[in-house]
NUVEX-720219 format. One line per field, with one value per residue (C-alpha): residue in three letters; x, y, z. Coordinates in nm, 3 decimals. Layout:
<atoms>
resn ala,...
xx X,...
yy Y,...
zz Z,...
</atoms>
This chain:
<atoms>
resn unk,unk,unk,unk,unk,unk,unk,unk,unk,unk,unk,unk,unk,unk,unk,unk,unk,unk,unk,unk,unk,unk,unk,unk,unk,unk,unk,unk,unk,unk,unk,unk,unk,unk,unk,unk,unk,unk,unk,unk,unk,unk,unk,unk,unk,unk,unk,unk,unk,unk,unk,unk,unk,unk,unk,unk,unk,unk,unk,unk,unk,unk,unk,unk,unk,unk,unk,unk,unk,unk,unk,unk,unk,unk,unk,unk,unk,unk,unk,unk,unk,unk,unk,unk,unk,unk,unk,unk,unk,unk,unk,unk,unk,unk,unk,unk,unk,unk,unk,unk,unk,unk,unk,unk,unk,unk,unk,unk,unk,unk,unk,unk,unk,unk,unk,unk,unk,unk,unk,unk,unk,unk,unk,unk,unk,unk,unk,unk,unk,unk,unk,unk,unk,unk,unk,unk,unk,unk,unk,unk,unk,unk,unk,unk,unk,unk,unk,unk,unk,unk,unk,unk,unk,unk,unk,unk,unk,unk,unk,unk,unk,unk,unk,unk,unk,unk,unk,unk,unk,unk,unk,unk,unk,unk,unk,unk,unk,unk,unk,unk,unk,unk,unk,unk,unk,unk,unk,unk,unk,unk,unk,unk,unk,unk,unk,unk,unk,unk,unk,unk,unk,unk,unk,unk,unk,unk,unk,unk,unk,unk,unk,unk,unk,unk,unk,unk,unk,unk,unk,unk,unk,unk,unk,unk,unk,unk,unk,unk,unk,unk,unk,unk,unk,unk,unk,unk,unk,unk,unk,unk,unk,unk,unk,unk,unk,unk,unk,unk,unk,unk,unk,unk,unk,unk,unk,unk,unk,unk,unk,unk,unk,unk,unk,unk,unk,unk,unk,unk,unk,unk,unk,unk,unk,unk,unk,unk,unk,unk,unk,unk,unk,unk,unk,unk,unk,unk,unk,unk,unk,unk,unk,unk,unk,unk,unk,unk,unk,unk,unk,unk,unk,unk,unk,unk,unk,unk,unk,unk,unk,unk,unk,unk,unk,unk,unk,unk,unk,unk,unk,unk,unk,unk,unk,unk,unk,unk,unk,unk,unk,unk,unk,unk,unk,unk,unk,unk,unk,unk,unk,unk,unk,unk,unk,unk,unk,unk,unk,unk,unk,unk,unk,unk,unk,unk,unk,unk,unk,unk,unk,unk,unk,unk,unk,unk,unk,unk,unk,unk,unk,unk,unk,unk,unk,unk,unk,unk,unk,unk,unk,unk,unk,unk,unk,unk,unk,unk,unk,unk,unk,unk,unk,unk,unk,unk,unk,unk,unk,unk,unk,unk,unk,unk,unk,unk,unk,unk,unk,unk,unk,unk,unk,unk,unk,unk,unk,unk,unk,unk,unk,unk,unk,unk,unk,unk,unk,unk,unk,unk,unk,unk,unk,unk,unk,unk,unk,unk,unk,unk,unk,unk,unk,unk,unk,unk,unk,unk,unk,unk,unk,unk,unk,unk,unk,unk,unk,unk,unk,unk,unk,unk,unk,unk,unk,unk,unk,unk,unk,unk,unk,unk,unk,unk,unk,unk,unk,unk,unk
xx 11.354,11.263,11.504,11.519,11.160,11.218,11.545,11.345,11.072,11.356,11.472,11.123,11.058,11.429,11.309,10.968,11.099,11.405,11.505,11.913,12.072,12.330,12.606,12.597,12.728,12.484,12.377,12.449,12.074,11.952,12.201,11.998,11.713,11.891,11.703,11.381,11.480,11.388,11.678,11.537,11.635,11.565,11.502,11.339,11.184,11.330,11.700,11.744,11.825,11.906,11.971,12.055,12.008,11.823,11.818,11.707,11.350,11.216,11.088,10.754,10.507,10.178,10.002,9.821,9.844,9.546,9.714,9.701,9.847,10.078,10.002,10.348,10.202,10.480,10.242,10.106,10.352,10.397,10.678,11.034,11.263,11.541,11.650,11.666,11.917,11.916,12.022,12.411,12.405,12.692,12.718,12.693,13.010,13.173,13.123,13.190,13.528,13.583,13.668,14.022,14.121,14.052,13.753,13.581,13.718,13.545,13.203,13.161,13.199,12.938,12.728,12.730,12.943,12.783,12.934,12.791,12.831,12.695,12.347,12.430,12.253,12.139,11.990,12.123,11.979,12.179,12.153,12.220,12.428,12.361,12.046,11.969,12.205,12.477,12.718,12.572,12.373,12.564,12.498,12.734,12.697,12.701,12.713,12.689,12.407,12.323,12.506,12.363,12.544,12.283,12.538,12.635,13.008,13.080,12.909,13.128,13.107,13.376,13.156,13.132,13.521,13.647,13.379,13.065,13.224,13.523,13.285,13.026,13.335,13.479,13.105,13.066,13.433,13.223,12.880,12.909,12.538,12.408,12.152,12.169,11.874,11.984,11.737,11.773,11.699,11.721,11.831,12.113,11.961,11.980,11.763,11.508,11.214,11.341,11.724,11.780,11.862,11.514,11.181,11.066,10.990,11.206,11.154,11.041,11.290,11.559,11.365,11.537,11.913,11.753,11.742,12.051,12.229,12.045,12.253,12.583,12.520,12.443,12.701,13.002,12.896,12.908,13.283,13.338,13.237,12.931,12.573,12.322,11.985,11.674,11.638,11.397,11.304,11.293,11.257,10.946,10.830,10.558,10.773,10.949,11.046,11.375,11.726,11.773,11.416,11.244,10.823,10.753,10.366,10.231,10.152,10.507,10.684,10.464,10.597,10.935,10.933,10.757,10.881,11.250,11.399,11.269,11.363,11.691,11.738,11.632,11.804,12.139,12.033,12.068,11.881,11.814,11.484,11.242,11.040,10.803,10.707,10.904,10.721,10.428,10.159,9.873,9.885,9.875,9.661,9.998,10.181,9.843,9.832,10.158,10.095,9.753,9.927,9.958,10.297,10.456,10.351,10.621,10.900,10.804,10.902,10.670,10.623,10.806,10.681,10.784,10.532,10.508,10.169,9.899,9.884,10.152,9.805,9.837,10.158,9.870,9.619,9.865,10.007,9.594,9.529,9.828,9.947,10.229,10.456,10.701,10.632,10.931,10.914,11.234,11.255,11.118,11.350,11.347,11.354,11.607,11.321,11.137,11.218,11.364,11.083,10.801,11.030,11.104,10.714,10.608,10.886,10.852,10.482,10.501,10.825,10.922,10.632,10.348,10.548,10.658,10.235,10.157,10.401,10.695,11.013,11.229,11.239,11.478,11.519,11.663,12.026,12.286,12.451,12.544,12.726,12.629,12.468,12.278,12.466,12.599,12.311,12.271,12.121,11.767,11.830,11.655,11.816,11.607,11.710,11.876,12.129,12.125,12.448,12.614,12.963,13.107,13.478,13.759,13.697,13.356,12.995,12.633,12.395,12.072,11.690,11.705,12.025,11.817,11.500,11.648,11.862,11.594,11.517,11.872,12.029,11.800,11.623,11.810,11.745,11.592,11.402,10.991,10.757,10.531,10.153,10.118,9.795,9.797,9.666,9.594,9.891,10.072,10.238,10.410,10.572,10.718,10.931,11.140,11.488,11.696,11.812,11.488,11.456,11.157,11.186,10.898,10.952,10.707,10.618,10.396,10.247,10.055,10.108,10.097,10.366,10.160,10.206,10.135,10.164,10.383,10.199,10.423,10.276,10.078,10.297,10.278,10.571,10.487,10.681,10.648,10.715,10.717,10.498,10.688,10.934,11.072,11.144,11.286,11.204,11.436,11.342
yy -2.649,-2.962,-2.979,-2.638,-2.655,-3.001,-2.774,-2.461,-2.724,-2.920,-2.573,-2.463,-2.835,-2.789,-2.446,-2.537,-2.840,-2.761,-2.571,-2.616,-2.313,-2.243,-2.053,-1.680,-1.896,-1.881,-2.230,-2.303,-2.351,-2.090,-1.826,-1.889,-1.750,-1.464,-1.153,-1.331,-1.542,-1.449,-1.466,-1.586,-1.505,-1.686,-1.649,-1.937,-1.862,-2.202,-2.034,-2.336,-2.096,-1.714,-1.450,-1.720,-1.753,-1.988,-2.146,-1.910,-1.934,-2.052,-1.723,-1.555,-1.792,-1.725,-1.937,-1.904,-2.150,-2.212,-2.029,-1.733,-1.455,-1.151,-0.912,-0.673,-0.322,-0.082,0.128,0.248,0.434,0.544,0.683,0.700,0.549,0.726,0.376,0.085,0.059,0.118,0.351,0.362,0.426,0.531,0.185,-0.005,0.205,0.098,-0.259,-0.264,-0.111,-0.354,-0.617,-0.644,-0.446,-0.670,-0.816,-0.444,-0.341,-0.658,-0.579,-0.261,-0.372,-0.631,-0.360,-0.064,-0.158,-0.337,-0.626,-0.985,-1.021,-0.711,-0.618,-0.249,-0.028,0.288,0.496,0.526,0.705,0.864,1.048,1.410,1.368,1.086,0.743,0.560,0.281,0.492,0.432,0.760,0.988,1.340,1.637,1.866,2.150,1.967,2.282,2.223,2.285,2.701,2.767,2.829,2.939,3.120,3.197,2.805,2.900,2.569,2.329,2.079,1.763,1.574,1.329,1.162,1.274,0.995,0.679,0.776,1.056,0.840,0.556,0.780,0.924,0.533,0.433,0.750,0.634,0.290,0.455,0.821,0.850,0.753,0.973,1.011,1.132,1.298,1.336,1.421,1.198,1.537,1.902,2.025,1.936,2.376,2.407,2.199,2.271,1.959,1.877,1.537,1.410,1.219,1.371,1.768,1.964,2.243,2.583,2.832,3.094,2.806,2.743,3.012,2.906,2.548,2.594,2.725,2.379,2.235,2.473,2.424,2.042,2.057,2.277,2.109,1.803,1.945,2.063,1.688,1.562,1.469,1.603,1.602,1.476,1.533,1.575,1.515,1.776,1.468,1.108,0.997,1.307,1.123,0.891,1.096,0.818,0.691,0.801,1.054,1.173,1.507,1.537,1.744,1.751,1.888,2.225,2.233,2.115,2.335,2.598,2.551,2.451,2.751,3.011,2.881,2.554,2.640,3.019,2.911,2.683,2.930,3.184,2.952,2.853,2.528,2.245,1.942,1.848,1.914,1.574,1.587,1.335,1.055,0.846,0.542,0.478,0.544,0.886,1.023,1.365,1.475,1.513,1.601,1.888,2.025,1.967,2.135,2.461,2.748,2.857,2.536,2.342,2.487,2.420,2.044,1.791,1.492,1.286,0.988,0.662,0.405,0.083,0.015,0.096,0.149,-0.002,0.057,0.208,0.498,0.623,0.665,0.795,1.116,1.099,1.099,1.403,1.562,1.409,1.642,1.600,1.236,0.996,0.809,0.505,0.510,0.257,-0.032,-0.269,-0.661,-0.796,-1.050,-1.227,-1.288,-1.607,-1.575,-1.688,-1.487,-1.157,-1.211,-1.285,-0.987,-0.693,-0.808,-0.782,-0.462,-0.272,-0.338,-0.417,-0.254,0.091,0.073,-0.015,0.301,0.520,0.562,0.636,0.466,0.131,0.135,-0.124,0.017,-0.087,-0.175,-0.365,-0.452,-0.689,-1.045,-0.871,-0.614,-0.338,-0.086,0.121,0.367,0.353,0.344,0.241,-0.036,-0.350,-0.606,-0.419,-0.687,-0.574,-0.646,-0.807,-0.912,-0.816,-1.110,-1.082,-0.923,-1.178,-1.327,-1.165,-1.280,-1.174,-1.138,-1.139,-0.756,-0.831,-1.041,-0.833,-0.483,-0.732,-0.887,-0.463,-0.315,-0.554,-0.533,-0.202,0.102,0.444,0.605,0.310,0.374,0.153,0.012,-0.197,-0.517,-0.703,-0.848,-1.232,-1.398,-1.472,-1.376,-0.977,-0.810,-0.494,-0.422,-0.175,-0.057,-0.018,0.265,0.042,-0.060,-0.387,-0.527,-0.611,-0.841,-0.904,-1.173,-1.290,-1.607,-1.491,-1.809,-2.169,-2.345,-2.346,-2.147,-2.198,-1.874,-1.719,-1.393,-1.215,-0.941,-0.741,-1.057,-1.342,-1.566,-1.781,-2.016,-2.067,-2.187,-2.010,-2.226,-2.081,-1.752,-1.762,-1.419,-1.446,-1.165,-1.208,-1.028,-0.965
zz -14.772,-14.601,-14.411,-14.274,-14.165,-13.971,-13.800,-13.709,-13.525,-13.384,-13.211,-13.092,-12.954,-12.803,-12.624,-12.481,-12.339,-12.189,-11.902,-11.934,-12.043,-12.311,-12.398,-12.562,-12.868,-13.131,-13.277,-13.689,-13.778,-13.606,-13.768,-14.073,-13.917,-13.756,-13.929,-13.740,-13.494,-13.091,-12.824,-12.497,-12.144,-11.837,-11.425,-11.216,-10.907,-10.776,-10.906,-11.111,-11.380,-11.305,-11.618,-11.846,-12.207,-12.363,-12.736,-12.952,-13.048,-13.380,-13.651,-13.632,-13.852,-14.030,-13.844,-13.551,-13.250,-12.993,-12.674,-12.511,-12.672,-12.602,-12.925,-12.940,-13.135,-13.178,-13.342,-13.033,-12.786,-12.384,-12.242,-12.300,-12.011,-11.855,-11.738,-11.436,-11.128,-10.742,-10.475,-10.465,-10.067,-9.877,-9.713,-10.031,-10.172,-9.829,-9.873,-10.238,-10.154,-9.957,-10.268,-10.336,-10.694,-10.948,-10.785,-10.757,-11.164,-11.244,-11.041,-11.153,-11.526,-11.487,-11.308,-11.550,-11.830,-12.162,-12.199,-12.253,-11.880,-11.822,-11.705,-11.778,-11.509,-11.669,-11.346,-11.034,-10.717,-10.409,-10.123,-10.038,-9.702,-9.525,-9.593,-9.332,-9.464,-9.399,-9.141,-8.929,-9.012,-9.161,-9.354,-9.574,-9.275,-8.934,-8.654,-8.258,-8.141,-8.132,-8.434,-8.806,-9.107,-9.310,-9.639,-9.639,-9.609,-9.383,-9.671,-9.784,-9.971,-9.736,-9.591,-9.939,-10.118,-10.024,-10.153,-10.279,-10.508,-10.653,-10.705,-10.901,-11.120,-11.181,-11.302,-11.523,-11.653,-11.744,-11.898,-11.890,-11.969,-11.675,-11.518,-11.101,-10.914,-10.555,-10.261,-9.929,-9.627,-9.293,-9.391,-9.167,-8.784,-8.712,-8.982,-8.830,-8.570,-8.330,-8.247,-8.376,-8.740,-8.672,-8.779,-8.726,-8.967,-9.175,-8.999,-9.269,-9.200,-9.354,-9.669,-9.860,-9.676,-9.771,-10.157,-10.206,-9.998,-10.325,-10.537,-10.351,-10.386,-10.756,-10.839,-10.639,-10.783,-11.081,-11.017,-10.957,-11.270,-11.163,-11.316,-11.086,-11.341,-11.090,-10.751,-10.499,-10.204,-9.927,-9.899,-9.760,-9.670,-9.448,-9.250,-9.010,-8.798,-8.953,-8.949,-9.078,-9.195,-9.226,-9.178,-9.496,-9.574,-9.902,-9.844,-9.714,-10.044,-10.220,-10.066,-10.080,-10.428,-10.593,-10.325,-10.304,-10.480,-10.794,-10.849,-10.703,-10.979,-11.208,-11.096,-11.087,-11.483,-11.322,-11.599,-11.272,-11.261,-10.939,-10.900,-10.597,-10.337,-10.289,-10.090,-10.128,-10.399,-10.090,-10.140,-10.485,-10.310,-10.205,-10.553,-10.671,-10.437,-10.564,-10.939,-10.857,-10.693,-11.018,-10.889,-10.812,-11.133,-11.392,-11.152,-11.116,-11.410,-11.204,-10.904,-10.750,-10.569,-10.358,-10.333,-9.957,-9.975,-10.187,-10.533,-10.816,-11.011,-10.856,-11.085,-11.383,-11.150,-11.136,-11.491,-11.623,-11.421,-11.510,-11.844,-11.917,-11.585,-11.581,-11.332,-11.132,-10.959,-10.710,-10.470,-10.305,-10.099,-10.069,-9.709,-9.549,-9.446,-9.808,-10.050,-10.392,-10.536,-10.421,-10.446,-10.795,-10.863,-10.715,-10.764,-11.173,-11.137,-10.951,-10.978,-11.331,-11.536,-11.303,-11.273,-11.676,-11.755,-11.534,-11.705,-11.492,-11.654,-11.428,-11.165,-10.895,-10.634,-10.311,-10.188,-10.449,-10.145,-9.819,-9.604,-9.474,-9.155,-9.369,-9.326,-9.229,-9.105,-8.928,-8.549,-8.591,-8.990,-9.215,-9.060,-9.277,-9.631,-9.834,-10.128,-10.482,-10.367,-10.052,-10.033,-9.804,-9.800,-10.017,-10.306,-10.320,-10.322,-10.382,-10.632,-10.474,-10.572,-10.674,-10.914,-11.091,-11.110,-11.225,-11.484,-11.669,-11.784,-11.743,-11.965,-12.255,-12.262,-12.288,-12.143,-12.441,-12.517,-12.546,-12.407,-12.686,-12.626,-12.511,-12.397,-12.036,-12.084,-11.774,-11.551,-11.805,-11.663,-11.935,-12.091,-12.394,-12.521,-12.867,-12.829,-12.990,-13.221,-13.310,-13.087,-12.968,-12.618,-12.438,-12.059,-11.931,-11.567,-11.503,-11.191,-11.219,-11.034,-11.314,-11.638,-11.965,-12.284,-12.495,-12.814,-12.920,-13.209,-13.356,-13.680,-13.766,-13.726,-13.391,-13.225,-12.983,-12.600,-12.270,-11.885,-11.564,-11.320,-11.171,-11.390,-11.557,-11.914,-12.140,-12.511,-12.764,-13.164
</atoms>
């Protein structure tokens, strides 16, 4: 017995003291300890070390340490996640595509499969028609300029048969459980107030034509293979200024939704979900207004937010008022122009474990990927947006900041999973959640500018570790 207490303090003095990474091999003493032991995964903001696992850590002990400490209480539960991933835009499919055979196969098995090299993306967002990091902006009925087509007999998913479908049916082929939120960047140009795949509004007399291009879309995706989980009524209903992009205020979506989208849906028996909003954390009145409106409420399953502005507490402000709809966090982009180090600090902080503490059921980062010039886009499009990956010939490609931060979730928590409690201690940011299989999962962010050493208290017991200053760790039990 001796001996096997001097091993399990050689392995915890190994762990707090050494930033080398290891092999997925587990080590002979610490198999012993394997009904207890903690598996420990790593990202440096410095990229020293990037998703890589650590030696395990030592068991939970009796006795308490003098450090902070994270107390893990599964007793007390939040919400359950549908999952982590990005927007699968039309131009990341393009530049994906652009990887010779085996290079692609392999990418999108380390993307969505769950593997040990996998980091097994659960959610994944697109775009009806065209985003603005598409090549050009389109929409499945494109008319010259006079015409309409009021009974939608012109719609047709074309503009997307040949990538963005056969790329959604080869990752279903990988993980066919995973869920795909659609939303809208411009209606149809005809069915707008002003000429131009840019801004205006959607005239009223289209709202009815309008739902059922919702149906069509669901349905012929559908006939594709493809289920359609939620949808949104419009990106960024408040920023009319990109392209494509639609000016849709509150009262607007209100109406549409309880007049039109949602008895459509109903009247199709279609099961998608309605989520409202879309847009930044600065305005929780608007999905407030909607959730407020009698009519549209029982058509809505929640809101959505982006994190451009405002502050990621705004996702509880609208789940407290109304505690029965889901909230969504969707998208929030990292910028050519930011560091590795201060993007992985803050999108942890924020994205994953400030939207999962505020009861989203989802974190998305925006573009899966793009090419070394940040594209394609289209004119007028983000030109800054910076990929999970960039694509930069037919064999090789770069895992970016966002890779790394949607990982660190993806990889180890499981749609399905429920977030559990966790104390916040310091710099120390944290989440936790219980896996399906009954895993404790503990992601940790030293927002600090200083290494901390800290205690992890689970039912009683405390193990002791260490995180460089913003470093991401993801603790596994």
């Amino acid at each position: 017995m001796k001996s096997l207490f001097l091993l399990t303090i050689s392995v915890l003095f190994l762990n707090c003291s050494s930033s080398k990474s290891i092999t997925d091999k587990t080590p002979a003493t610490t198999a012993l300890l394997a009904p207890t032991q903690m598996d420990f995964w790593l990202t440096k903001g410095d990229q020293s070390v990037k998703l890589q696992k650590q030696l395990a850590i030592s068991p939970f002990g009796t006795k308490p340490k003098t450090f902070p400490t994270i107390a893990v209480d599964e007793s007390k539960t939040f919400q359950t996640i549908d999952g982590f991933g990005y927007t699968l835009t039309g131009g990341s499919v393009q530049v994906i595509n652009q990887l010779n055979a085996p290079k692609r196969k392999e990418l999108l098995q380390e993307l969505f499969g769950s593997g040990k090299n996998a980091i097994s993306v659960s959610y994944l967002r697109i775009s009806i028609g065209a985003s603005d990091l598409d090549a050009m902006p389109f929409t499945y009925i494109d008319l010259p300029i006079g015409q309409t087509d009021m009974n939608l007999e012109k719609f047709s998913l074309a503009p997307n048969k040949n990538d963005v479908i056969p790329m959604l049916k080869e990752i279903l082929a990988i993980n066919p459980n995973i869920k795909i939120i659609a939303t809208p960047w411009s209606p149809p140009v005809w069915m707008k107030d002003k000429n131009s795949s840019i801004g205006g509004s959607l005239q009223p007399k289209y709202y009815e034509v309008y739902a059922q291009y919702f149906v069509k879309y669901i349905q012929q995706m559908k006939a594709e293979g493809i289920t359609i989980d939620a949808i949104t009524p419009q990106n960024e209903p408040l920023h009319p200024g990109n392209n494509p992009s639609l000016l849709m205020l509150a009262t607007q979506q209100a109406d549409f939704i309880k007049n039109h989208l949602g008895p459509a849906f109903q009247n199709a028996n279609l099961k998608t979900k309605i989520i409202t909003y879309d847009h930044n954390c600065n305005k929780p009145e608007y999905p407030l207004a909607i959730l407020n409106d009698a009519e549209a409420y029982p058509y809505v399953d929640g809101s959505a937010f982006h994190l451009y502005e405002g502050d990621i507490s705004a996702l509880s402000t609208v789940h407290d008022a109304f505690p029965n709809k889901n909230v969504y966090f969707t998208e929030q982009y990292t910028s050519n122009t930011g560091s590795f180090d201060g993007d992985l600090k803050w999108h942890l902080r924020n994205v994953i474990i400030g939207s999962m503490r505020n009861w989203s059921k989802t974190a998305l980062e925006w573009n899966l990927a793009n090419n070394a010039s940040f594209g394609p886009n289209t004119p007028g499009g983000c030109t800054t947006c910076k990929g999970a990956l960039t694509i930069e010939n037919s064999q090789n490609f770069t895992r970016n900041v966002a890779y790394y931060i949607i990982a660190h979730a993806s990889k180890f928590v499981p749609a399905g999973s429920v977030r559990i409690a966790s104390n916040l201690s310091g710099n120390l940011q944290n989440v936790a959640f219980k896996t399906p299989e009954g895993k404790k999962v503990l992601i940790v962010e030293n927002d600090g500018d200083t290494a901390e050493t800290f205690n992890i208290k689970y039912n009683e017991k405390w193990v002791t570790t260490s995180l460089e200053a913003g470093s991401v760790a993801t603790y596994i039990w």
